[in-house]
DONU-78144 format. One record per atom (N, C-alpha, C, O, CB): residue in three letters; residue number from 1; x, z, y; atom name. Coordinates in steps of 0.001 Angstrom, whole numbers, plus 500000, padded with zeros to 6 digits. Glycine has a CB too. Example, Ala and Ser with C-alpha at 12.3 -4.5 7.8 and 13.67 -1.06 7.14 Angstrom:
BEGIN
PT   aa    i      c1      c3      c2  at
PT  ALA    1  513190  507800  494310   N
PT  ALA    1  512300  507800  495500  CA
PT  ALA    1  513200  507800  496700   C
PT  ALA    1  514236  508465  496681   O
PT  ALA    1  511308  509046  495527  CB
PT  SER    2  512850  507080  497750   N
PT  SER    2  513670  507140  498940  CA
PT  SER    2  512900  507870  500030   C
PT  SER    2  513409  508039  501138   O
PT  SER    2  514084  505725  499402  CB
! end
This chain:
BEGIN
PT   aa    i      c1      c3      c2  at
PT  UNK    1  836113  224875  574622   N
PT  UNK    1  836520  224549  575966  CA
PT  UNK    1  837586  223440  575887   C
PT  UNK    1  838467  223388  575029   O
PT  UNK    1  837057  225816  576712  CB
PT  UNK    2  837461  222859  576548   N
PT  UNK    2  838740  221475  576670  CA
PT  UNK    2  840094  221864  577410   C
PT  UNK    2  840236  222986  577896   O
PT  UNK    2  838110  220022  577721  CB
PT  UNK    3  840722  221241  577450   N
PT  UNK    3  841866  221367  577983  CA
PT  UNK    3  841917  221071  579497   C
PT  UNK    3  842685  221638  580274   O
PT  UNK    3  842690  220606  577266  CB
PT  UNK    4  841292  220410  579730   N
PT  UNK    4  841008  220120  581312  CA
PT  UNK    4  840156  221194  582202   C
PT  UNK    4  840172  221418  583412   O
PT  UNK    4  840168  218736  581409  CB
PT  UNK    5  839226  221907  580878   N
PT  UNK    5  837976  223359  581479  CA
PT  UNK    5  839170  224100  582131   C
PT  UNK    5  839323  224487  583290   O
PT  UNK    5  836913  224677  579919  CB
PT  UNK    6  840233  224209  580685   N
PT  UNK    6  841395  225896  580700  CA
PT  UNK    6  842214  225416  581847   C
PT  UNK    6  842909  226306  582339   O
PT  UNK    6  842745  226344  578958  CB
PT  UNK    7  842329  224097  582471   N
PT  UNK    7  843360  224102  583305  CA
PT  UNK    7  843011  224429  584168   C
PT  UNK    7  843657  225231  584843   O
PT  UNK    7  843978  223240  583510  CB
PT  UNK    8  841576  223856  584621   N
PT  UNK    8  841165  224003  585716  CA
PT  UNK    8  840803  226094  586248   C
PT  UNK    8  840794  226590  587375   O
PT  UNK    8  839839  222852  585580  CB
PT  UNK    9  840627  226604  585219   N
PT  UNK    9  840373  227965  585421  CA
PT  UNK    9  841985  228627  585629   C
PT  UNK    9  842051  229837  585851   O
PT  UNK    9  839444  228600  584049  CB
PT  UNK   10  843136  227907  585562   N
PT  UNK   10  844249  228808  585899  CA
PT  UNK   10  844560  228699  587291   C
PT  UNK   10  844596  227617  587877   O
PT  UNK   10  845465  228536  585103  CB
PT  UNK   11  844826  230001  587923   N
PT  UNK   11  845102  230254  589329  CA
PT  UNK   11  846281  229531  589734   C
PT  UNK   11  847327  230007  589292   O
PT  UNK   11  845272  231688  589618  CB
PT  UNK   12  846400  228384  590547   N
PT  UNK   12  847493  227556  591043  CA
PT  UNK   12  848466  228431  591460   C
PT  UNK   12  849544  227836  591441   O
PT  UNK   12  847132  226628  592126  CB
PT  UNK   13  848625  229920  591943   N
PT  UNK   13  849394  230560  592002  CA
PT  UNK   13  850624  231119  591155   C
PT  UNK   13  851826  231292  591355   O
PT  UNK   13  848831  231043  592284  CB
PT  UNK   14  849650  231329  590025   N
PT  UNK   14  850308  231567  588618  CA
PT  UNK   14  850884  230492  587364   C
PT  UNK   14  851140  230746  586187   O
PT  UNK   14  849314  232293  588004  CB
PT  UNK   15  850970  229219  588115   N
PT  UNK   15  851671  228499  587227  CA
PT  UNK   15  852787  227774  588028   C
PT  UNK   15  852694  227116  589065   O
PT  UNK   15  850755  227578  586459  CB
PT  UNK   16  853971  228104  587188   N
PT  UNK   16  855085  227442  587914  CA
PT  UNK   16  855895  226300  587352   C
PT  UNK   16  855859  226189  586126   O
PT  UNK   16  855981  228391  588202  CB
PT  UNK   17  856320  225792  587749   N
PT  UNK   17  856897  224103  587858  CA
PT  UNK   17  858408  223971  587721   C
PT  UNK   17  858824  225116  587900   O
PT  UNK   17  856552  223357  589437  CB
PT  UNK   18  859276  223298  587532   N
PT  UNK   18  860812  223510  587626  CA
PT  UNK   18  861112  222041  587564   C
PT  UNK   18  860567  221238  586806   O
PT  UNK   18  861596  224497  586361  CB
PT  UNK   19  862001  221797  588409   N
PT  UNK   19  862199  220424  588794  CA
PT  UNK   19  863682  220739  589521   C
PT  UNK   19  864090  221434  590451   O
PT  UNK   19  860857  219722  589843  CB
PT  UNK   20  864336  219649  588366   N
PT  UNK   20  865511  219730  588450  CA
PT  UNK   20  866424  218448  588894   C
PT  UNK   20  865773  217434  588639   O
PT  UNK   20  865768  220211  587337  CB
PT  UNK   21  867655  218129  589447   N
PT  UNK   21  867944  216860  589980  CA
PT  UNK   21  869650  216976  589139   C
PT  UNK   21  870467  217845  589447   O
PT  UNK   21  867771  216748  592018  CB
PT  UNK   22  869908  215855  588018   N
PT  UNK   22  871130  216104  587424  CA
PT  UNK   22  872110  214703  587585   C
PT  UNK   22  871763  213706  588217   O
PT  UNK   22  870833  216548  585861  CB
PT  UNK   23  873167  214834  587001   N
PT  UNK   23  873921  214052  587067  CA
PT  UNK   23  873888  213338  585813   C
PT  UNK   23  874574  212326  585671   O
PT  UNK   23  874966  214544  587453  CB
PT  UNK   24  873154  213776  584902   N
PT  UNK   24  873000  213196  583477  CA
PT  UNK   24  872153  213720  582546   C
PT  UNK   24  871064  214150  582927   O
PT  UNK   24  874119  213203  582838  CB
PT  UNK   25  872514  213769  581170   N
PT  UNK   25  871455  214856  580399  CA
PT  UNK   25  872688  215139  579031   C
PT  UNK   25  872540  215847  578035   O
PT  UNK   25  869448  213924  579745  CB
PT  UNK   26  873867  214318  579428   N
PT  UNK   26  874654  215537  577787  CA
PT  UNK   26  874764  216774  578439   C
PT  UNK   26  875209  217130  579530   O
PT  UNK   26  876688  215156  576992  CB
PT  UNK   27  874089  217497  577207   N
PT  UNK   27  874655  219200  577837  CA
PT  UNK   27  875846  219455  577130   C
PT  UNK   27  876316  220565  577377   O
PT  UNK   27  873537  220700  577480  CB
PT  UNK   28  876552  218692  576233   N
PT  UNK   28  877848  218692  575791  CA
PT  UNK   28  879199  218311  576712   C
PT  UNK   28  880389  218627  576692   O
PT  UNK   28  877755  217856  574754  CB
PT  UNK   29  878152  217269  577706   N
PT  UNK   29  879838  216580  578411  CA
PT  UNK   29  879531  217558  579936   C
PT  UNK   29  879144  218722  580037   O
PT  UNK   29  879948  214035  578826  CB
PT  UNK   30  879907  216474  581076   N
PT  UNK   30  880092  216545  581938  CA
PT  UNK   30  878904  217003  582616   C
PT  UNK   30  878985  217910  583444   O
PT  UNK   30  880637  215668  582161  CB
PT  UNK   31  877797  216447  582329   N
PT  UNK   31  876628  216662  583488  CA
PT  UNK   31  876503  218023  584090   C
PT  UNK   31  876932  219047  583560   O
PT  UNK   31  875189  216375  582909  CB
PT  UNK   32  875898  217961  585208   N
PT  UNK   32  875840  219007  585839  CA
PT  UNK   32  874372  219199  586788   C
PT  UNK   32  874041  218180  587395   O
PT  UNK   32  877108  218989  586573  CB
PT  UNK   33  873733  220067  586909   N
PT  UNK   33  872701  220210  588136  CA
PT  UNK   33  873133  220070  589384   C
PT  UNK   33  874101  220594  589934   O
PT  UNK   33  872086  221426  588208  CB
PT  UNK   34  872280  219264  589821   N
PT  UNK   34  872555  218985  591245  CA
PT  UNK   34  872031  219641  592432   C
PT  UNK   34  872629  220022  593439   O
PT  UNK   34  872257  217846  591432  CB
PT  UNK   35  870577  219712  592067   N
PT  UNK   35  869381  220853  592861  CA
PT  UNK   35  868448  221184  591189   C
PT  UNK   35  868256  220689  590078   O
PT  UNK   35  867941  219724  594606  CB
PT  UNK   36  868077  222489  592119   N
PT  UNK   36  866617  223032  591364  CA
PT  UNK   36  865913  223519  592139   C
PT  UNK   36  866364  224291  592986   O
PT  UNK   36  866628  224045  590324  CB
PT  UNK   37  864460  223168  592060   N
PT  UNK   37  863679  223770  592728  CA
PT  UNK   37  862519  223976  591785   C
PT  UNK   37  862099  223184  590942   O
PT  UNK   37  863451  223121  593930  CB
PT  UNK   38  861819  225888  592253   N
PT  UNK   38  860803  226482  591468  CA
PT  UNK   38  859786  226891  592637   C
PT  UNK   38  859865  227509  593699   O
PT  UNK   38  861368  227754  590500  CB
PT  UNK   39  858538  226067  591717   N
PT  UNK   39  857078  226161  593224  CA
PT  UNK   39  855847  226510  592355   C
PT  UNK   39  855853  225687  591440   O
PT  UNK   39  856560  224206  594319  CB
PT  UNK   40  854847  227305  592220   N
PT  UNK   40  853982  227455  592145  CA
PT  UNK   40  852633  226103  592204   C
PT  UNK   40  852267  225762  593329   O
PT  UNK   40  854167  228360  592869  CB
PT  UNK   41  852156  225605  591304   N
PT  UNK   41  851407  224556  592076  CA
PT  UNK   41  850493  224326  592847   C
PT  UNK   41  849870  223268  592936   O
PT  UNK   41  851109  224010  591640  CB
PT  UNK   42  850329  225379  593517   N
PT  UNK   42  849181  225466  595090  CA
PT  UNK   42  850539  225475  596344   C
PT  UNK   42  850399  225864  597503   O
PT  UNK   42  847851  227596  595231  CB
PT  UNK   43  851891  224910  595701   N
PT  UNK   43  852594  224337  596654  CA
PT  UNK   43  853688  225149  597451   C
PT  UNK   43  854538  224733  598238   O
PT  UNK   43  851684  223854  597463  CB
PT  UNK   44  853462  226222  597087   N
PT  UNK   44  854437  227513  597528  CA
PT  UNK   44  855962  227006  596882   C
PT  UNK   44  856032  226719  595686   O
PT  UNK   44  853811  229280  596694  CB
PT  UNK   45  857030  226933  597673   N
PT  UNK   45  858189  227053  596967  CA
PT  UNK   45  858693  228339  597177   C
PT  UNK   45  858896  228997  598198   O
PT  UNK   45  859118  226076  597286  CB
PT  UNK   46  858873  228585  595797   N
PT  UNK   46  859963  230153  595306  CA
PT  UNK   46  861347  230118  595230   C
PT  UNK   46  862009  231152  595142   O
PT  UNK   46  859755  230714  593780  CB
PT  UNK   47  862034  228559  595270   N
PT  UNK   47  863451  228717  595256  CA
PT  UNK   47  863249  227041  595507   C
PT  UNK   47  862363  226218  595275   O
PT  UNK   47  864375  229508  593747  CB
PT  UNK   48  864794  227034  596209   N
PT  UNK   48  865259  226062  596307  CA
PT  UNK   48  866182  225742  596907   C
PT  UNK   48  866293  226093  598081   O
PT  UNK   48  864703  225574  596474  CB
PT  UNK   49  867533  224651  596025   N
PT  UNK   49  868839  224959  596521  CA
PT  UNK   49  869675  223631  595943   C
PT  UNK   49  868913  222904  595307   O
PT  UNK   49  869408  226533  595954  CB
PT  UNK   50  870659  223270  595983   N
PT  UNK   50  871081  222524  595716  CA
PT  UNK   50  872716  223034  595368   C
PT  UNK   50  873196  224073  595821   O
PT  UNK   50  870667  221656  596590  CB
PT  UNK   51  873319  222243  594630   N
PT  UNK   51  874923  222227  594077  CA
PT  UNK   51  875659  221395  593796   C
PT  UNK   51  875697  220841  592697   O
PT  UNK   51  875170  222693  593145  CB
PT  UNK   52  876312  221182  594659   N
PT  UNK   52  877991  220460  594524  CA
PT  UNK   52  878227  220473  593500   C
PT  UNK   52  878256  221629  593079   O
PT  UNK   52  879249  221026  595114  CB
PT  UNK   53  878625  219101  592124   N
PT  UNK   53  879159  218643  591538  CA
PT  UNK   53  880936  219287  591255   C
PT  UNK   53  881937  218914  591866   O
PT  UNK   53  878796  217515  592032  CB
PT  UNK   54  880874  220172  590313   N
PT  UNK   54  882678  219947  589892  CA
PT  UNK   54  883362  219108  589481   C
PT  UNK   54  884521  218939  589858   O
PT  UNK   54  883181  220537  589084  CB
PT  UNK   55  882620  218235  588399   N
PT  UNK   55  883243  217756  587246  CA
PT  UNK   55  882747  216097  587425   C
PT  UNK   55  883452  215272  586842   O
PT  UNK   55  882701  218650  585754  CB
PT  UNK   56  882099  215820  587854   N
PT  UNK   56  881532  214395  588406  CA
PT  UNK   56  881651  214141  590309   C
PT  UNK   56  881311  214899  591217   O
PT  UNK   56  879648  214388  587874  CB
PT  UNK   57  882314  212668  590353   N
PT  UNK   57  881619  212636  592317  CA
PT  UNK   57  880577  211338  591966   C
PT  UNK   57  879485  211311  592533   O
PT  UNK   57  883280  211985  594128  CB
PT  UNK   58  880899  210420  591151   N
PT  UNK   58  879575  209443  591105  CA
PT  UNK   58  879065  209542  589479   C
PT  UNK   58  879514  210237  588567   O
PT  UNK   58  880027  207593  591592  CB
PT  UNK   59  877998  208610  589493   N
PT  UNK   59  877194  208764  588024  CA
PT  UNK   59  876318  207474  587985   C
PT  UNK   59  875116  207474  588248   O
PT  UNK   59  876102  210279  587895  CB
PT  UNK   60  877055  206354  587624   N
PT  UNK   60  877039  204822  587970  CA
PT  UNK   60  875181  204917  587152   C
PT  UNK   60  874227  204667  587890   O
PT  UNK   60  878746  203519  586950  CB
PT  UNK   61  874979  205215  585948   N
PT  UNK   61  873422  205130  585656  CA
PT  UNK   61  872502  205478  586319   C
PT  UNK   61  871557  204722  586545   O
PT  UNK   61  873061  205651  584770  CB
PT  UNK   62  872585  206877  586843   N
PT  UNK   62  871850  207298  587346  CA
PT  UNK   62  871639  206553  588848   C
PT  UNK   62  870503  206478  589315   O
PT  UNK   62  872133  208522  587189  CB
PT  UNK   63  872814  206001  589585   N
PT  UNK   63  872554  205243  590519  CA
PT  UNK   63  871779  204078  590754   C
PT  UNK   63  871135  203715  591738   O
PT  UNK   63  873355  205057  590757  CB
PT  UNK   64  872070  203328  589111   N
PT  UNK   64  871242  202232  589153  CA
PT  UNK   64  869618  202445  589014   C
PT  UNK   64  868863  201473  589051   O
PT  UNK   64  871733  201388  588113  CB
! end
């Protein structure tokens, strides 16, 4: 079976997604999550929320 057969046979219900919005990617320094959101891919969202920054107010790369 291919990889495209097995995908297509998984219930869009049962696979979930995570998509995250950050201020960077050291997990050593400063960065922080900004939002996360978790959806099923037949489009259902299961969470979703967003968070205020402690340790950063801008993030000049990510802006550009």
């Amino acid at each position: 079976m291919t990889r495209k057969e097995t995908l297509q046979k998984l219930d869009p219900k049962n696979v979930i997604v995570f998509d995250t919005e950050t201020t960077g990617t050291n997990v050593g320094g400063n960065d922080e999550v900004l939002s996360l959101a978790v959806m099923n891919i037949a489009g259902d969202v299961l969470f979703y929320d967003t968070f205020k920054p402690t340790h950063r107010k801008r993030w000049s790369k990510a802006e550009a």
